[in-house]
C-alpha positions in Angstrom: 0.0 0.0 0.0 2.0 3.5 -1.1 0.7 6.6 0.8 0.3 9.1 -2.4 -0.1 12.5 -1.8 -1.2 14.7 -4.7 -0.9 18.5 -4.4 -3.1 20.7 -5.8 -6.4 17.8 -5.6 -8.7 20.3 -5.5 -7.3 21.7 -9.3 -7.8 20.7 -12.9 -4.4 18.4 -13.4 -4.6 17.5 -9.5 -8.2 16.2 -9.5 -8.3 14.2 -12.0 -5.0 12.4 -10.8 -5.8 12.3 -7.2 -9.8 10.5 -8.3 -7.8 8.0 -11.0 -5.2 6.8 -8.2 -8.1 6.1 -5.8 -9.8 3.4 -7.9 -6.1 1.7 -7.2 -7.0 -0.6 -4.7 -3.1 -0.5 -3.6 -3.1 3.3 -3.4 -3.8 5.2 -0.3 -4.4 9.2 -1.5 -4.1 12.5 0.4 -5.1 15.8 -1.5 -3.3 18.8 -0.7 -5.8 21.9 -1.3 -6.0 25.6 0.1 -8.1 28.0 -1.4 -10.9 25.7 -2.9 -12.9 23.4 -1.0 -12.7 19.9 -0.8 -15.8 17.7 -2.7 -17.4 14.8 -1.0 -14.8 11.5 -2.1 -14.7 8.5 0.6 -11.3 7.3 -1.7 -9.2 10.9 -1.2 -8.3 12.4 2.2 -8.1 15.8 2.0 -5.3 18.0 4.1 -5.2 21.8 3.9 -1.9 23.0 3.5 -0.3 26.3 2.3 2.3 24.8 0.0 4.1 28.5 0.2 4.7 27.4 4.3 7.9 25.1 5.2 6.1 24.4 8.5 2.8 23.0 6.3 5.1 21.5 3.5 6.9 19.3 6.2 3.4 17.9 7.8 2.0 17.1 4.8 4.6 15.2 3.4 5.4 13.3 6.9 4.7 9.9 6.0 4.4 9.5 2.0 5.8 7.6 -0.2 5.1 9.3 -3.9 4.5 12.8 -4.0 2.7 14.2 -7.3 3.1 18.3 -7.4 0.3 19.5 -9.5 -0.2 22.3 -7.0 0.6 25.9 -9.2 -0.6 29.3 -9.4 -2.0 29.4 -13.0 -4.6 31.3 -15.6 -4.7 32.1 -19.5 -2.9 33.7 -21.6 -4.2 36.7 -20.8 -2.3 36.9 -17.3 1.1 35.5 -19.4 0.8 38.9 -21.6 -0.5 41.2 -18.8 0.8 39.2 -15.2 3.8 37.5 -15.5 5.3 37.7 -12.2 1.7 36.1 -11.3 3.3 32.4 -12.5 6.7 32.8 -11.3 7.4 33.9 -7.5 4.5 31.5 -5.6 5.5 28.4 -8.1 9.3 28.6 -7.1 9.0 29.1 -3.4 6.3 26.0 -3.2 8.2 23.4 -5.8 11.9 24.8 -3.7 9.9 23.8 -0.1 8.4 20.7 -1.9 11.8 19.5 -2.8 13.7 20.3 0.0 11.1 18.3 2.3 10.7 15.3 0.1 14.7 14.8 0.7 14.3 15.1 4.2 11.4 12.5 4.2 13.0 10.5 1.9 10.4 10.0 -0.5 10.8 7.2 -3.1 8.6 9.2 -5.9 8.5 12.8 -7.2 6.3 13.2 -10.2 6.4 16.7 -10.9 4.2 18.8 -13.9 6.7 21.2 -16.2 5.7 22.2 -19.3 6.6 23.0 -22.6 6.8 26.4 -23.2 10.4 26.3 -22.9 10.5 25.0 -26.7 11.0 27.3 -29.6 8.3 27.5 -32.2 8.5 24.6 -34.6 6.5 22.7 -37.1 7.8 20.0 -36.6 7.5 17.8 -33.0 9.5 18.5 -30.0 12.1 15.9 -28.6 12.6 16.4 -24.7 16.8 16.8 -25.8 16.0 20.1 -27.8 15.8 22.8 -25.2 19.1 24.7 -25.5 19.4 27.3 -22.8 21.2 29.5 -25.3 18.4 30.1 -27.1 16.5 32.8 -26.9 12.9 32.0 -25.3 9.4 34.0 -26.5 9.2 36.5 -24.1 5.9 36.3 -23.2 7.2 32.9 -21.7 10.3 34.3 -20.3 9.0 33.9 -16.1 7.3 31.2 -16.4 9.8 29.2 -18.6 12.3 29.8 -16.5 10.7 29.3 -13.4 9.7 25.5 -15.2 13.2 24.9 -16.2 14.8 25.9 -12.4 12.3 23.6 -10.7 13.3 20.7 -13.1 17.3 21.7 -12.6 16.2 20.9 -8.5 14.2 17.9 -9.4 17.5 17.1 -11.1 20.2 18.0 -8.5 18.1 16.5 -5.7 17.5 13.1 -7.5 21.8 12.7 -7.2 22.1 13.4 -3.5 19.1 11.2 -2.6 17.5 7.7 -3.6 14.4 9.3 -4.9 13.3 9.0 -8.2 11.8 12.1 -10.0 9.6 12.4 -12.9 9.7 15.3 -14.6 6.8 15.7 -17.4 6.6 18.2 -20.1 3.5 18.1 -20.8 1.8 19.6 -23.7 -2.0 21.8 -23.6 -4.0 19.9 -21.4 -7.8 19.6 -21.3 -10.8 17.8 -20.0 -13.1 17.4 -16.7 -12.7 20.3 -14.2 -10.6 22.8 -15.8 -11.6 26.4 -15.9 -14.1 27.4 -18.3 -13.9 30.8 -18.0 -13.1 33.2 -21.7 -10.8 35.5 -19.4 -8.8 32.8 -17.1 -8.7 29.8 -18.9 -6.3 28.7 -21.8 -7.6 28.0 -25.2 -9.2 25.1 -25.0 -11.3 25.6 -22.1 -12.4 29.5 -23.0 -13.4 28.3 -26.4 -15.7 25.7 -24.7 -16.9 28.1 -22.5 -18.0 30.9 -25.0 -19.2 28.0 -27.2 -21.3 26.5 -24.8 -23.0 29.9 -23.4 -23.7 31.3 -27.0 -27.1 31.4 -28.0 -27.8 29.2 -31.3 -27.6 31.2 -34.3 -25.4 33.9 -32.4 -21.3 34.2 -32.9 -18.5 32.8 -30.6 -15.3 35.5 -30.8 -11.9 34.4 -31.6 -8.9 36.1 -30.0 -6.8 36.9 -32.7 -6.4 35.1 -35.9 -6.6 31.7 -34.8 -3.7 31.1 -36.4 -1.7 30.0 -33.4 -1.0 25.9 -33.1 -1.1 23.9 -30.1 -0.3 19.8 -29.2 -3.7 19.6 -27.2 -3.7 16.3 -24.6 -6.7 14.8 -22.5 -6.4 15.1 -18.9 -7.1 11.0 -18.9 -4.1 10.2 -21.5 -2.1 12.6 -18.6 -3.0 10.7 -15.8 -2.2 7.0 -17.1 1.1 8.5 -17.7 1.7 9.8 -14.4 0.7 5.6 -13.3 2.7 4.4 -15.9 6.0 6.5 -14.1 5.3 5.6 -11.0 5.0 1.6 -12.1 7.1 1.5 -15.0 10.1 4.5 -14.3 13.4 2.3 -13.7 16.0 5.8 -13.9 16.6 8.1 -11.0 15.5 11.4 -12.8 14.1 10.9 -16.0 12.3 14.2 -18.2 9.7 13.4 -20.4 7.8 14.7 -23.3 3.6 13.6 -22.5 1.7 15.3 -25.3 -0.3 14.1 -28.5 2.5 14.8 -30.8 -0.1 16.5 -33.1 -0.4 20.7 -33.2 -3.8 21.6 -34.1 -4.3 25.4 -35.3 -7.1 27.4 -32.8 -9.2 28.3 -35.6 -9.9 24.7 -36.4 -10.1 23.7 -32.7 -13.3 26.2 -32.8 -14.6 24.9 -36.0 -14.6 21.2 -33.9 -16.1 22.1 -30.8 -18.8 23.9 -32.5 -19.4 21.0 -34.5 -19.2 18.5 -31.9 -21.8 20.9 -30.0 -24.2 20.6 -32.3 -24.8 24.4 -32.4 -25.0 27.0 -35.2 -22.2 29.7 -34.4 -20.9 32.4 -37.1 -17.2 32.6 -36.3 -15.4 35.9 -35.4 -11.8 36.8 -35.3 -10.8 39.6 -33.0 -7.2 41.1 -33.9 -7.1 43.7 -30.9 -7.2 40.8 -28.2 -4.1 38.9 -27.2 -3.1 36.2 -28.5 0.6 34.0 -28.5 1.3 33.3 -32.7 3.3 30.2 -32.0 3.4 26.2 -33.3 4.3 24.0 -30.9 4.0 20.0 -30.5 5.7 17.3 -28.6 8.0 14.2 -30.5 6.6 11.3 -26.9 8.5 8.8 -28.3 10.7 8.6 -24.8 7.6 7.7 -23.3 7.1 5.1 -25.5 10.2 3.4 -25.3 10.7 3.5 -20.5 7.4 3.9 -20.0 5.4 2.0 -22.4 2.7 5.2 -22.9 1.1 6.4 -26.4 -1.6 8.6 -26.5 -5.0 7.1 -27.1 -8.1 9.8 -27.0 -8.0 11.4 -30.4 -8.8 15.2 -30.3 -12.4 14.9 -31.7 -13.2 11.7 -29.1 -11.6 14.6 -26.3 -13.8 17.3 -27.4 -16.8 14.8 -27.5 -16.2 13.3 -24.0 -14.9 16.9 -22.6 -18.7 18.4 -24.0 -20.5 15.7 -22.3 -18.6 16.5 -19.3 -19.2 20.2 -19.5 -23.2 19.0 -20.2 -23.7 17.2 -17.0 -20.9 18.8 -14.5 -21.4 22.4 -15.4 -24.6 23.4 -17.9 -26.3 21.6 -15.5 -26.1 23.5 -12.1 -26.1 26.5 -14.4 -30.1 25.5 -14.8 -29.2 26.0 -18.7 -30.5 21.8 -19.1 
């Protein structure tokens, strides 16, 4: 039986994690939250911890075995243009505690959740060994790349003075059940859901900039097997890996899908004087393939399919919209 705790269980990455590990009969979970309540799950015990506090860090870790760090301060792209201290200064001080007390407790596991914005712009795929830190990186990513590529430095350096074994996933655009859906804080996929879903039939859904932009878009349940799969299958000490779809697809024909797969009838709007980040980006996984075992398997229309039924039940719902 491995004590897992998963940070951040009350969040989008962190919630669907912390529910898949406790159908895992040989799994006992603890979620980390703070500022979001708890929901009703006899398989997850929740602790409430301000990850930003050494004396909280140390309590909850007392007594784990695997700790999966999916706690961050995050929004849209919106904040990345107009806020970008807002993703730096809170995510180092938490993942630098993290760290330190997971050495101290002598955890055997550290999965924790990078990113890929690090990347340049490319058409073609991503392999985890093409970062260069002599390159220069889009600046609207500056903070919050570099922030990403300190904490997986530390993952690093910790994994060679201790026996723990870290998992460091870049991970492309995810999406799925309970991200935000909100136009002004969420990323792309789960605004255009949101402004799809809330549009009157036969009215327009708006398009921040030209749509042109390209993004490797992952869902959430093709994320979590992979975080399994590292804790089961990982045999190095550190090991940084690519989890993505391996596929860019542009934003304007993202829209075009999810109003399809809605069923609605939308005229589509482009809006140049809104911000948007012009930049094609996917991930080459085949690292994951080869010491993990894990492919993708949820195709972007089966996502946005399973994502709107979600959104149907979970959220229209208790809106009184069905």
């Amino acid at each position: 039986m491995k004590n897992i705790l998963v940070c951040g269980s009350t969040g989008f990455i962190g919630r669907n994690i912390a529910e898949y590990l406790s159908r895992q009969s040989d799994c006992a979970v603890y979620g980390v939250y703070l500022n979001t309540e708890p929901y009703p799950h006899e398989g997850i015990r929740f602790v409430r911890a301000d990850l930003t506090r050494r004396e909280d860090v140390n309590r909850v870790i007392k007594g784990m075995d695997v700790v999966i760090q999916a706690a961050a301060s995050t929004s849209g792209s919106k904040d990345i243009i107009n806020r970008p201290y807002h993703h730096v200064t809170d995510n180092a001080v938490m993942n630098s505690l993290l760290l330190r007390f997971a050495y101290e407790n002598n955890i055997q596991h550290f999965v924790f959740f990078s990113c890929s914005v690090m990347y340049q712009p490319s058409e073609t795929p991503h392999k985890e060994i093409d970062f260069n830190a002599a390159d220069t990186m889009f600046p609207n990513y500056f903070g919050v790349g570099w922030t990403k590529v300190y904490i997986e430095k530390m993952c690093e350096f910790y994994s060679r003075i201790s026996d723990t074994k870290f998992s460091v996933i870049r991970h492309s655009n995810i999406y799925g059940p309970y991200d935000k859906y909100d136009p002004e804080k969420s990323h792309v996929f789960g605004a255009t859901v949101a402004k799809i879903m809330t549009a009157p039939d036969n009215g327009e859904i708006t398009v921040w900039g030209e749509g042109k932009e390209k993004r490797d878009l992952l869902h959430v349940d093709d994320l979590t097997v992979a975080v399994d799969m590292c804790i089961m299958n990982q045999r190095g000490k550190y090991e940084l890996i690519n989890i993505g779809s391996g596929k860019a697809v542009a934003v304007s024909d993202l829209v075009k899908k999810i109003v399809s797969a809605s069923g609605k009838k939308l005229k589509i709007v482009y809006d140049l004087s809104k911000p948007t980040i012009p930049t094609t980006l996917s991930l080459d996984c085949e690292k994951a393939k080869t010491i993990l075992g894990w492919t993708p398997k949820i195709s972007i229309e089966a996502g946005i399919k399973m994502t709107l039924d979600w959104y149907k039940k979970s959220i229209h719902r208790k809106e009184g919209a069905f």
